[in-house]
C-alpha positions as CSV (number, residue, x, y, z in Angstrom):
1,X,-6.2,-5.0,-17.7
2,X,-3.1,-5.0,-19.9
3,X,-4.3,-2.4,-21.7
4,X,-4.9,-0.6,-18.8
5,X,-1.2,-1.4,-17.7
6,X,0.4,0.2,-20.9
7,X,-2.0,3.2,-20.8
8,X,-0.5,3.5,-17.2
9,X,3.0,3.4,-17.7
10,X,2.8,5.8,-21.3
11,X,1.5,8.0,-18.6
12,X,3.8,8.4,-16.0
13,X,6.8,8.7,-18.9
14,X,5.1,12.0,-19.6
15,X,4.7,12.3,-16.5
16,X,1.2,14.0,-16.9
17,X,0.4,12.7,-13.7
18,X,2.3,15.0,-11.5
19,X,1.6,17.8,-13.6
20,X,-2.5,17.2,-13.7
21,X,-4.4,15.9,-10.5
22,X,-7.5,15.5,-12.7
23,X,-5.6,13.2,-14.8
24,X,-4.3,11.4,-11.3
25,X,-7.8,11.2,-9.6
26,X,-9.4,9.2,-13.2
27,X,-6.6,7.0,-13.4
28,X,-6.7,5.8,-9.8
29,X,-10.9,5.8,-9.8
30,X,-10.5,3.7,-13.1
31,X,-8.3,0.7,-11.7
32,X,-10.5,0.7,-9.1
33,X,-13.3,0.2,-11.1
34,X,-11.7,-2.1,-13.1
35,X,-10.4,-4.5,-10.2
36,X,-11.7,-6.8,-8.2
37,X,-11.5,-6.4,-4.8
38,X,-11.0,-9.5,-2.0
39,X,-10.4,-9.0,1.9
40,X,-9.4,-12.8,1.8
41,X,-6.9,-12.9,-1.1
42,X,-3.4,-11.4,0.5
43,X,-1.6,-12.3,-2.4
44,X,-0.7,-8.9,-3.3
45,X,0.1,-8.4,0.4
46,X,2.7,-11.0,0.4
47,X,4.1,-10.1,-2.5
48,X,4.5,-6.3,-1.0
49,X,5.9,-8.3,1.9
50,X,8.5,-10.5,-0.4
51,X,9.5,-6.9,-2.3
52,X,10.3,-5.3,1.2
53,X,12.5,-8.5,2.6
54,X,14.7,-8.5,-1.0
55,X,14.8,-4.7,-2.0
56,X,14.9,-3.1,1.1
57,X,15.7,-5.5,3.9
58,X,18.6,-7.7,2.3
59,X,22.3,-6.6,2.4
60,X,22.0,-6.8,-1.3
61,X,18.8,-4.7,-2.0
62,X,18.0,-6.6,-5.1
63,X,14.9,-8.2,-6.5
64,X,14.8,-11.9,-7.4
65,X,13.4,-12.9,-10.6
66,X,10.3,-14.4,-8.9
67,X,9.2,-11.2,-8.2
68,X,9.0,-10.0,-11.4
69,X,7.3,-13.5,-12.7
70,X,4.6,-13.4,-10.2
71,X,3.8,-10.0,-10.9
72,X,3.3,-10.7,-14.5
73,X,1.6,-13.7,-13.4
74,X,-0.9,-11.9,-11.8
75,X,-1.8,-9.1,-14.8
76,X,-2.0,-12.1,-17.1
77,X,-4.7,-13.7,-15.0
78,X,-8.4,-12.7,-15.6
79,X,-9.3,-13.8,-11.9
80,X,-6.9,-11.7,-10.1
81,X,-7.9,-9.9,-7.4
82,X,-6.6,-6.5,-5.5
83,X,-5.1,-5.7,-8.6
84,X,-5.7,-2.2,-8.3
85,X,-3.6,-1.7,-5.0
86,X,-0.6,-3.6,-7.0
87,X,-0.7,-0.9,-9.9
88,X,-0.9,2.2,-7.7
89,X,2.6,0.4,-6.2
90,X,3.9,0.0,-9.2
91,X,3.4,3.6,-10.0
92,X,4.8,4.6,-7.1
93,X,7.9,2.5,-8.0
94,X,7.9,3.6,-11.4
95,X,7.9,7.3,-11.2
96,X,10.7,7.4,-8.4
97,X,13.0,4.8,-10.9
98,X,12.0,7.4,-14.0
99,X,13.0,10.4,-12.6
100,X,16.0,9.4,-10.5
101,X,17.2,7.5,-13.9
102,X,16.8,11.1,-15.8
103,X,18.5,13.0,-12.5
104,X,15.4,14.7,-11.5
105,X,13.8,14.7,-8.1
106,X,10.0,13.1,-7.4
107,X,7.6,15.2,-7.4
108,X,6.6,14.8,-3.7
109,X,3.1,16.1,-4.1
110,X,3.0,13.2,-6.3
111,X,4.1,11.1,-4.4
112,X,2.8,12.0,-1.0
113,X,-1.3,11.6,-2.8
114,X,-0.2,8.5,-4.2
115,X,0.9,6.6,-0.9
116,X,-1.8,8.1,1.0
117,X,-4.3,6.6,-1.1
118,X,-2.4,3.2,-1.3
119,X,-2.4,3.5,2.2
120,X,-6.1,3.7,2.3
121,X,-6.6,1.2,-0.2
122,X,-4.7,-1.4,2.0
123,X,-6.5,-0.4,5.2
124,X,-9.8,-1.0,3.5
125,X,-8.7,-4.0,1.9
126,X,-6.4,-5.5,4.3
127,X,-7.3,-3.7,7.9
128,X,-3.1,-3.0,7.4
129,X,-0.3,-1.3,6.0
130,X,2.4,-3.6,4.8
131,X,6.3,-1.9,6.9
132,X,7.8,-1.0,3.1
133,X,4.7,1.6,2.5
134,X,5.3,2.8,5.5
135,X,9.3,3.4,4.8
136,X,7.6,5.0,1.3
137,X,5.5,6.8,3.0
138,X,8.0,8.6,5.1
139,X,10.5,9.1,2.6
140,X,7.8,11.1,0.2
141,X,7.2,13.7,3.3
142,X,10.4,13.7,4.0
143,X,11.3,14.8,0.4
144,X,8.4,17.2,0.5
145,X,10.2,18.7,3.8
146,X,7.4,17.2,6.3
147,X,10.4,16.3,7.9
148,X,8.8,16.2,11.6
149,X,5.7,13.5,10.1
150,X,8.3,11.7,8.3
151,X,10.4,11.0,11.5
152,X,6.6,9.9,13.6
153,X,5.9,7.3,10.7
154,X,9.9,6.2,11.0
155,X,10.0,5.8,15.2
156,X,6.1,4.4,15.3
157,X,6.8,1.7,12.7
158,X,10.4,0.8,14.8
159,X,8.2,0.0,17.9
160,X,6.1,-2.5,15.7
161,X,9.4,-3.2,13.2
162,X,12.5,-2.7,15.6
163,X,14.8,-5.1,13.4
164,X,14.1,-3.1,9.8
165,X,17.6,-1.4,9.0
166,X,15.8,0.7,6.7
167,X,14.0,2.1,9.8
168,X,17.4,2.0,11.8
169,X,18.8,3.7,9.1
170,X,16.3,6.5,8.7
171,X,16.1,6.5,12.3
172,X,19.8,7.1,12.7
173,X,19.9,9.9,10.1
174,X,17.2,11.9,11.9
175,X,18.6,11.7,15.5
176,X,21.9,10.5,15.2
177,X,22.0,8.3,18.2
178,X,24.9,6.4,18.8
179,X,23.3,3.6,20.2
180,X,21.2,2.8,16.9
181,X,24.8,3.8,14.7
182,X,26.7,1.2,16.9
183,X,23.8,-1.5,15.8
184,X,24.2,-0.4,12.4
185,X,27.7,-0.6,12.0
186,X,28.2,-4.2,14.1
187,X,24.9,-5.9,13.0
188,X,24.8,-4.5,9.6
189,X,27.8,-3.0,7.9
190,X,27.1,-4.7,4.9
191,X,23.5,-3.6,4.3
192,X,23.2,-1.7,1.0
193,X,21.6,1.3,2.9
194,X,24.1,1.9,5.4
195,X,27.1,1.3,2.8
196,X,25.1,4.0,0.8
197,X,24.7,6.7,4.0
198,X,28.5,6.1,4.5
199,X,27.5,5.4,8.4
200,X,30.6,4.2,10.2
């Protein structure tokens, strides 16, 4: 599976996966194959859970160190399970940190596959969607000008998350209500997202 890992991430820095869906559809059928699959292990689950609350819940927006250990912790073990819903997160993660660190966009076809079949993934593991693939999810049709989709996903996941400020947030740029800004601004002026939208 380390191999595997490597072989992933020399991929997406030449970013041959957003130029060739051949090259996409063998990479994601491989870690399939290559995983083992348990409805009863949620590890990965929590940990997508854990990586939402620091990253894009907190004020700060920042990962602890645990995050990082646990994910390592997992590749290095030979009985890991659901590994292959972890990778296909991570190379979600991994092609939106490359290209904004080179001042490019995402390729949202890219992106929108990718979290559609992470999606499934989850549902057929899981019977769920953890909220931050949701926020993902939204953001890559948004970026890929689905606008009206993107703002469904955003005001169906406040009903079953009404206290996510990334929602709120979202939320708030699409509509602009006052009563969601007023939240923002008393509740959560120091959230990294609203500091970064300038909402006042």
């Amino acid at each position: 599976m380390k191999n595997l890992i490597l072989f992933f991430l020399l991929l997406i820095s030449l970013n041959l996966f957003s130029q060739n869906s051949e090259d996409y559809k063998t990479f994601i059928e491989k870690i399939k194959k290559d995983s083992k699959t348990d409805k009863a292990d949620k590890t990965v689950y929590h940990l997508f859970n854990d990586f939402y609350e620091q990253g894009l819940q907190s004020d700060q927006g920042e990962l602890s160190e645990d995050i990082s250990q646990r994910i390592q912790k997992l590749y290095s073990d030979k009985k890991a399970k659901n590994l292959q819903i972890l990778t296909m997160f991570l190379l979600y993660q991994n092609h939106i940190t490359e290209t904004a660190a080179v001042g490019k966009q995402p390729d949202p076809n890219f992106q929108i596959n990718l979290i559609k079949d992470l999606e499934s993934e989850l549902k057929n593991t899981y019977g769920s969607v953890p909220i931050i693939i949701n926020i993902y999810k939204a953001e890559a049709l948004n970026s890929a000008g689905a606008t009206k989709e993107s703002a469904e996903i955003i005001s169906n996941s406040l009903i079953q998350y009404p206290n996510s400020v990334p929602l709120k947030v979202y939320k708030y740029l699409d509509t602009k209500d006052e009563k969601i800004k007023k939240d923002l601004v008393d509740n959560h002026t120091n959230h990294w997202m609203v500091k970064q939208f300038g909402i006042k």
